[in-house]
N, C-alpha and C positions, 0 to 999 in steps of 0.2 A: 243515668242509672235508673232502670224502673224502680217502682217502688214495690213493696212485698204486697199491696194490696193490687198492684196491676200484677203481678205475678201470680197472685191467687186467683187474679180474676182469670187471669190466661189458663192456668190450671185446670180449673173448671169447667171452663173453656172447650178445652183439647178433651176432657172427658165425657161432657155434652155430645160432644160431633161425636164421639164410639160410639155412641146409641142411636144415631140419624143418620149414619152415613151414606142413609140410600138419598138424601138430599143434596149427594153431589151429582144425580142422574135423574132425578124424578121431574125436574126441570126440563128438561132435554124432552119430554113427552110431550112438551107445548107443539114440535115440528110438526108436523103431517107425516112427513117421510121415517123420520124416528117409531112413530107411533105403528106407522103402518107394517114398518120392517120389524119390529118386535111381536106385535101378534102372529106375523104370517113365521116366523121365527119360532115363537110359541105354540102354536099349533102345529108344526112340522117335526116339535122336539115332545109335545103330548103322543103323538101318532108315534113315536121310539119307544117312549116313557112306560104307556101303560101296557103293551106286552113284554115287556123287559124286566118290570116291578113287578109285576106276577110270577114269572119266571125264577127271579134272585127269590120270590120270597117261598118259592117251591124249594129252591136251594136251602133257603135257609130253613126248613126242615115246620113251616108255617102254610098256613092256608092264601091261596089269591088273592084274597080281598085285605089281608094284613100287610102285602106290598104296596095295593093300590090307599092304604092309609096309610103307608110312608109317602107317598107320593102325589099327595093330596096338600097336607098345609107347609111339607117339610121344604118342598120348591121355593116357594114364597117366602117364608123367612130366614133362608139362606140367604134366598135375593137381597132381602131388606136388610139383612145385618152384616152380612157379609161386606170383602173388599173387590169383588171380583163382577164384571156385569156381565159375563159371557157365560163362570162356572153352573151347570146345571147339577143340583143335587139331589138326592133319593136315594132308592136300593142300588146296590152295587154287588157282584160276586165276591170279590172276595170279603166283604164285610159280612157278607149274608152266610158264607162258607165258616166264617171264626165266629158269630152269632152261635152254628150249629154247632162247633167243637166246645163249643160254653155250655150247651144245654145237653147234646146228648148225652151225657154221661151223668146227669143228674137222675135219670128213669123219672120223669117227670110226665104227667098227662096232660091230655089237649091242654082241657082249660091252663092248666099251671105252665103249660111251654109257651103259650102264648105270654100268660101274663109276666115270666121271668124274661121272656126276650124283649118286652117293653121296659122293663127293670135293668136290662143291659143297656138301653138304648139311654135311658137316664145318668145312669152312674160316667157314663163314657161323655155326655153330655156336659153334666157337671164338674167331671176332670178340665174337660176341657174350657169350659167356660171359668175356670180358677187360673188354668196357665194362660188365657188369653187375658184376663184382668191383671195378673202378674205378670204381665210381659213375658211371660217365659218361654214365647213356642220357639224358641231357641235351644227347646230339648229335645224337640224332633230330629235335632243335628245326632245325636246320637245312632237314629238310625240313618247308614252312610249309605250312599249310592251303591255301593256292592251288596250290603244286604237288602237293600230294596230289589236287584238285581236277581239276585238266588232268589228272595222269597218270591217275587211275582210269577217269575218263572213257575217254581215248584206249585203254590198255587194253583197258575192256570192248569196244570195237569192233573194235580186232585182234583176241581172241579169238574174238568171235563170228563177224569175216569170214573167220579160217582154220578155222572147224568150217563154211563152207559146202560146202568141195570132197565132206567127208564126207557133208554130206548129200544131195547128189548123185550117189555112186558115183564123182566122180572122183578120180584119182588121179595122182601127177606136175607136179602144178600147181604148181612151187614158184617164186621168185626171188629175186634180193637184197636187194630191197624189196616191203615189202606192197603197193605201186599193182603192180610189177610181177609177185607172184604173182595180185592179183584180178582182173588185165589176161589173163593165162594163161589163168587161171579162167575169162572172160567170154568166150573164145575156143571154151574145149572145150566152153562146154555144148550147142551145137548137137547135135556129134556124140556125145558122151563120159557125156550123161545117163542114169545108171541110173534107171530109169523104179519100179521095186519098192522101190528102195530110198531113192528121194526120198519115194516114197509111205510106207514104213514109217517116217521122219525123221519126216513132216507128222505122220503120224498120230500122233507120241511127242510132237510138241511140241502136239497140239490135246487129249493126254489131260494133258499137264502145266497145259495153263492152266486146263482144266477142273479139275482137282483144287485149283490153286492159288485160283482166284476161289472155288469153290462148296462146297470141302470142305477150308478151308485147317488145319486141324485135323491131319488126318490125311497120312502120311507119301506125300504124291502120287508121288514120284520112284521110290521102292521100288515101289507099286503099277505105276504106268506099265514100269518094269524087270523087273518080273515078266510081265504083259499083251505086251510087246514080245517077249518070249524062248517064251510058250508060243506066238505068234502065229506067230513064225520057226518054230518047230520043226514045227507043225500043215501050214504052207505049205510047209516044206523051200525056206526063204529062202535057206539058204545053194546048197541045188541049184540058184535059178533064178541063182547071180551074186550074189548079195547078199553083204558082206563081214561076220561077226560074231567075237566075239573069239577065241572055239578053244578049245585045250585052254588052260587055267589051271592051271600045277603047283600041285598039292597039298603043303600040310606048311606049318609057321611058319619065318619066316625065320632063318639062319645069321649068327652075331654073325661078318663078314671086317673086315679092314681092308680098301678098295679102293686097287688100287696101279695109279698112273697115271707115265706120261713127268714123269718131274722137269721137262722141259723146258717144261713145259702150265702149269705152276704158275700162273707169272706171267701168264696171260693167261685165268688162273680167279680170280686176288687181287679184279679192278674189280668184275664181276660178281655174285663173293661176296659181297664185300662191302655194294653194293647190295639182294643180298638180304636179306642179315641188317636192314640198313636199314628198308627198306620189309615185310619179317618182322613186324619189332620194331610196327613205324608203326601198320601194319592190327590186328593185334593187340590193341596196347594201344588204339588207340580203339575198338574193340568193348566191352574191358572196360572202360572208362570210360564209354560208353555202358549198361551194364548194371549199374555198380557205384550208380551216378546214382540208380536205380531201386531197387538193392537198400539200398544207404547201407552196401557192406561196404569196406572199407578196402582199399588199391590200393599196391603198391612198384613204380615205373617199374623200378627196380635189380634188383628178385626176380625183377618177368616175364621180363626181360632173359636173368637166369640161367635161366630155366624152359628159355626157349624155346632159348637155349644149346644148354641137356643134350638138348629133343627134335633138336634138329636134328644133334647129335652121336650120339645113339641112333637115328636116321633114314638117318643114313649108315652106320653101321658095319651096321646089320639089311638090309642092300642096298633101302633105301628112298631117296627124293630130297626138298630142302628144302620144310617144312612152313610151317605160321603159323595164325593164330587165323579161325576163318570165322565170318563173321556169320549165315548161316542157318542154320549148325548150332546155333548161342550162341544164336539166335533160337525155336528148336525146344526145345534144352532150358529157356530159361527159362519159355519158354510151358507147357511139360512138368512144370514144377514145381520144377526140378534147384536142391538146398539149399546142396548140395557139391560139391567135388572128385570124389567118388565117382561119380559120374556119370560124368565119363568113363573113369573104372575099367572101371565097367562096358560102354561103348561097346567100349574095345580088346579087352575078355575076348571080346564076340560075333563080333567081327572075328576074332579069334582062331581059336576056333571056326569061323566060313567058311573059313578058309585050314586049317584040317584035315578038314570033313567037308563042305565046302558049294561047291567050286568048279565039281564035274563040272558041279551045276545051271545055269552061267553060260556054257557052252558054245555057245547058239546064241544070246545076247544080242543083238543088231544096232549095230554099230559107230554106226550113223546115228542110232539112242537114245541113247549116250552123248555123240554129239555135237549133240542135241536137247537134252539135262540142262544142256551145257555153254552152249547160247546161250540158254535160258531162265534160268540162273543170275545170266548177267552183263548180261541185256539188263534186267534191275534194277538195275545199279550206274552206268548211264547217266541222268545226268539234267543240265538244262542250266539251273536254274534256279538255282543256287549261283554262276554263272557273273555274273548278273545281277544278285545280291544284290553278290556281290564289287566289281562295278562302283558299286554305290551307294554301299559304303560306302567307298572309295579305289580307285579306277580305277589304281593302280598293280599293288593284288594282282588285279586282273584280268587285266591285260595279261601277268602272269608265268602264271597260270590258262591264258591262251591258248596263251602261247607252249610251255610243256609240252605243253601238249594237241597242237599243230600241230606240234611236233617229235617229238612220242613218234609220231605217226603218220608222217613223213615218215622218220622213222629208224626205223620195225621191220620187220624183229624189234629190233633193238637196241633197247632201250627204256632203255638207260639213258642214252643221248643229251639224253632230252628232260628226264629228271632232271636233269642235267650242266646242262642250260641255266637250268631254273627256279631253281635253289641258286644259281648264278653272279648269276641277274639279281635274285634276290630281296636278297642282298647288295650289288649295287650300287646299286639302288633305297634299300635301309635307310643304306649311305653317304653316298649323295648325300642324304638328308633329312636326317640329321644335321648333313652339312656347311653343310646352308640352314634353321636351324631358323627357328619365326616370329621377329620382331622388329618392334615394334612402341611407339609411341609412347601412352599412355594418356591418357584426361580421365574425369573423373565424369560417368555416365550419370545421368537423371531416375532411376533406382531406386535409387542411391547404386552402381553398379557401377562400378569403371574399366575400360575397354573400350579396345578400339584403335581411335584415333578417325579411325584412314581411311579403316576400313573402314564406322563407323558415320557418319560425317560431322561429327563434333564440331570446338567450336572448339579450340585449344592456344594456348597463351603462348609469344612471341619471345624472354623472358628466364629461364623457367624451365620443366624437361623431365622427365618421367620416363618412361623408356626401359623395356619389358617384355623379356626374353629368354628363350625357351622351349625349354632344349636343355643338352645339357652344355657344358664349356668344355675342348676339345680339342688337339690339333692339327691335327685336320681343317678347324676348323669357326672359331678361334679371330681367323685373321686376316678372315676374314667379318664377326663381330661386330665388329671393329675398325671395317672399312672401311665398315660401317653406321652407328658411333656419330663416325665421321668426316664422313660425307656429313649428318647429323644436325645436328654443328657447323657446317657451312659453310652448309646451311640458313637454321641462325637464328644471323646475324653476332651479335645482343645477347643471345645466351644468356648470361646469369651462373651457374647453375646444374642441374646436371645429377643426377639421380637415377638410377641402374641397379640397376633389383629379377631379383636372382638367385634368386628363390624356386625356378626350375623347374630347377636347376643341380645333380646331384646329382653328381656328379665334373669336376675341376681337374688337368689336368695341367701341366709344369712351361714347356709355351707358351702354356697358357692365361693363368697363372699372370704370364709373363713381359710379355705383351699388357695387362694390366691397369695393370702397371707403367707399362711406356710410357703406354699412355694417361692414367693420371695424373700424368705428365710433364708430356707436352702440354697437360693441361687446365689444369693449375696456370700452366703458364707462358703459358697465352693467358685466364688472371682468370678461370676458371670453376671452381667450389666443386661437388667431385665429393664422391658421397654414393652406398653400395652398401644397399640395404636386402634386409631377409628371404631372406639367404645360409643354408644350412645349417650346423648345426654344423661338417661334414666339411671344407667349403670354408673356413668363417672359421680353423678349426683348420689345416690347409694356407698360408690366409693369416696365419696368425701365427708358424709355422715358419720361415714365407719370410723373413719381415720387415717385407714389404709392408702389414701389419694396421696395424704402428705408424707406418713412411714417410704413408700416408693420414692416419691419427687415427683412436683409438677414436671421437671425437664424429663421424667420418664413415658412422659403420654402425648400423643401425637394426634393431632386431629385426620391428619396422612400419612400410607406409608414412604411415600415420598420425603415429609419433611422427616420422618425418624432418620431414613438413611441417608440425606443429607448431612443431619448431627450426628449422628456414629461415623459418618466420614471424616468430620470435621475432627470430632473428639479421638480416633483413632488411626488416620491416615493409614496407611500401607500395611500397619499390624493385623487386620482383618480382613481377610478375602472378601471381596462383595461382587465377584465380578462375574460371578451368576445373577446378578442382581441390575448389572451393567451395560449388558450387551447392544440394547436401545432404551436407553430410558423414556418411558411413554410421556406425553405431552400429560396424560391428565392420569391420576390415580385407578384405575378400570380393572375389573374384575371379569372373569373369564362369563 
């Protein structure tokens, strides 16, 4: 038996290694090969990184240099804290998209937008980093794969319908809703069409696909960000009208606190929170997706805290909330990337552009990074998940839809449509519980017992065995009752009744209470009740109660095999069982 002080040391222990975890890979740098395939890894994923984080932080309604200070220290102590050695973090679309539906509706200026979206990037931070010390990222369960389905969906098409105006030259198109910004939209393009600068859009998004289909290899976005900015400069883009980024201050970002109206707090809590949420969500299924592949070992609890600490070093470095991207994770793995160190190295070049590299960035064209930006997400659309969902329970479709159709009818706010999916997926999972199957069995030709209404079997008038597929609640409980009631009135000469609890993994004290009654009743209307293949937890509940022994031990069966053995024995010829007879199976089996 250890002792409580090696327990405590072990404790300690285990809570030590959360705060080092990059010392299960930082080793691994001693190789040559390791070492060497993470830099070139990291430099292949900086060259994505930094026209991508300028882009998201155009999206998120911020200046380019506040992307490329997400994307500066945020890489790196993801790396170090995190669980994950391939996940690449920074600015993302859709985080940078919900950033904006948090601030625009504050009527908030430069300075104060910046410094609230660093104040998002904290509070989301420090949610996170409390459910990752409390083990709790087991409340991301809450957002179910059908609502992540609708929302990303819906998502990628808000984003990509608010990078049109940009690529059009227009500007001022805004409204409280996106029908009624694209309505605005649809209005100005007659007149309001910048003719050069839709032309310099097209041509960033026809060298992006080219790069993507025919030389997916190599870093197409960087290439296309380079070609669009010598192209501007040669044309003097920005002389005819064309809108491009400008000056970009030089220098790495200042560690502030950002000080906002106490009064804003509370209507930055929902939002943040959301974010950390869907942070967490995107994230971690990347690196689950990647971990799959590599077979390296995953803590929902550590990423948690990773992404925590980035999103609190994101804010305080005047950066805005981050999260894990799939086509960065998708470049470095293809890149080779062993470790961590990979994206060490991404934030060290980023670095570096934000002290020698921004003048170059100066005649960029706004309508390229909002080409990067709908070429990004116009892969995160896809409707064919929608369809599988349907196949396999048309419940989580309908919750897939309904996200989808409210994230759209509500943004920017988008976390309306979250609001809805979580609310309906919960009452969908109530409502099944509270109607679990129930079902009356017979012996199939294969020796399976089957429910025989839905198969067409015969049953016996004077003897029953009842299936119940579900807990025994207080949801649910007077259900089962008023089933195994209408069941008795059914068959007036029932003598015998069988109730297999096999699918019953928790009892509470009305479930509990239900059973009583009911063998009240059965007893006092001459029917010989019998619970077979209850689980341990439940029979042990039922012998606390009392109810174990009011029944009889000879009324519980470990099988239903042995019950109908002892009601043959106990009742010979007086009860039909010969639905129950036809092959008796070798071994007790379930359909």
């Amino acid at each position: 038996m250890p002792t409580m002080k090696g327990y405590l040391y072990q404790l300690l222990f285990d809570a030590a290694r959360r705060f080092v975890p990059f010392k299960d890979w930082i080793g691994e740098l001693k190789n040559p090969e390791v070492l060497r395939a993470d830099i070139f890894a990291g430099i292949t994923v900086a060259l994505v990184l930094i026209p991508q984080s300028m882009a998201n932080a155009q999206l998120a309604g911020l200046p380019p240099q506040i992307g490329l200070y997400s994307a500066f220290l945020v890489p790196i102590v993801a790396a170090l804290f995190g669980s994950s050695r391939q996940l690449q973090n920074g600015p993302v679309a859709i985080i940078s998209l919900m950033t904006a539906a948090a601030l625009i509706p504050l009527n908030l200026s430069p300075e104060q937008y910046i410094a609230y979206a660093a104040m998002v990037a904290i509070m989301a931070g420090v949610m996170q980093l409390v459910l990752g010390f409390l083990r709790l990222g087991m409340m991301v369960d809450f957002l179910s794969h059908p609502v992540v389905i609708g929302f990303i969906n819906a998502a990628a098409i808000v984003i990509s319908s608010l990078q049109v105006s940009k690529l059009l030259g227009i500007e001022n198109v805004t409204g409280n809703h996106l029908y009624e910004t694209l309505w605005n939209l649809l209005l100005a393009i007659p007149d309001q069409t910048h003719f050069p600068t839709l032309a310099m859009g097209l041509f960033s998004m026809v060298l992006l696909y080219c790069f993507k289909k025919y030389t997916p290899h190599l870093p197409g976005i960087l290439f296309t960000v380079v070609t669009a900015t010598v192209l501007a400069w040669l044309l003097k883009f920005e002389g005819m009208g064309g809108k491009v980024v400008g000056n970009i201050e030089s220098g790495l970002p200042s560690f502030i606190m950002p000080t906002i109206d106490p009064r804003d707090i509370t209507s930055l809590l929902m939002p943040s929170f959301m974010i950390a949420l869907l942070s967490f969500v995107e994230a971690f299924s990347i690196a689950k997706a990647v971990a799959s592949k590599t077979r390296q070992h995953l803590s929902a609890n550590q990423e948690m805290v990773g992404k925590g600490l980035a999103n609190v070093v994101a804010g305080v470095t005047q950066g805005y909330a981050v999260s894990g991207s799939f086509s960065r994770t998708a470049v470095a793995f293809d890149a080779g990337a062993k470790t961590g160190f990979t994206a060490i190295v991404s934030g060290i070049i980023v670095g570096v552009t934000l002290l020698f590299l921004t003048p170059l960035l100066y005649h960029l064209p706004v309508a390229t990074l909002a080409a990067v930006i709908i070429m990004a997400v116009i892969g995160m659309i896809h409707f064919e998940p929608f369809k599988h969902a349907w196949k396999v329970n048309p419940h989580d479709a309908i919750v897939a839809f309904v996200v989808f159709a409210g994230t759209l009818i509500f943004a920017p706010h988008l976390e309306w449509g979250i609001f809805m999916g979580v609310v309906l997926s919960l009452l969908f999972y109530i409502y099944k519980t509270m109607r679990p199957h129930f079902a009356e069995v017979s012996l199939d030709a294969d020796g399976t017992l089957r429910d025989a209404e839905i198969f067409g079997m015969e049953t016996s008038q004077n003897m029953a065995i009842f299936r119940y597929d579900g807990d025994l609640y207080f949801a649910n409980a007077s259900y089962l009752e008023k089933q195994l009631l209408n069941a008795v009135a059914d068959k007036p000469k029932l003598k015998v009744l069988v109730l297999d609890l096999e699918a019953v993994d928790q009892i509470d004290v009305t479930g509990e209470e239900m059973l009583t009654h009911m063998s009240e009743r059965l007893q006092e209307a001459g029917i010989d009740f019998y619970i077979t293949r209850a689980k341990f937890k439940v029979t042990d509940a039922l012998k606390r109660s009392g109810l174990y022994d009011r029944i009889g031990e000879e009324h519980f069966f470990g099988k239903r095999a042995f019950a109908m053995e002892a009601i043959k024995e106990k009742y010979g010829d007086a009860v039909d069982m010969s639905h129950l007879e036809v092959h008796r199976p070798k071994e007790d089996s379930e359909e």
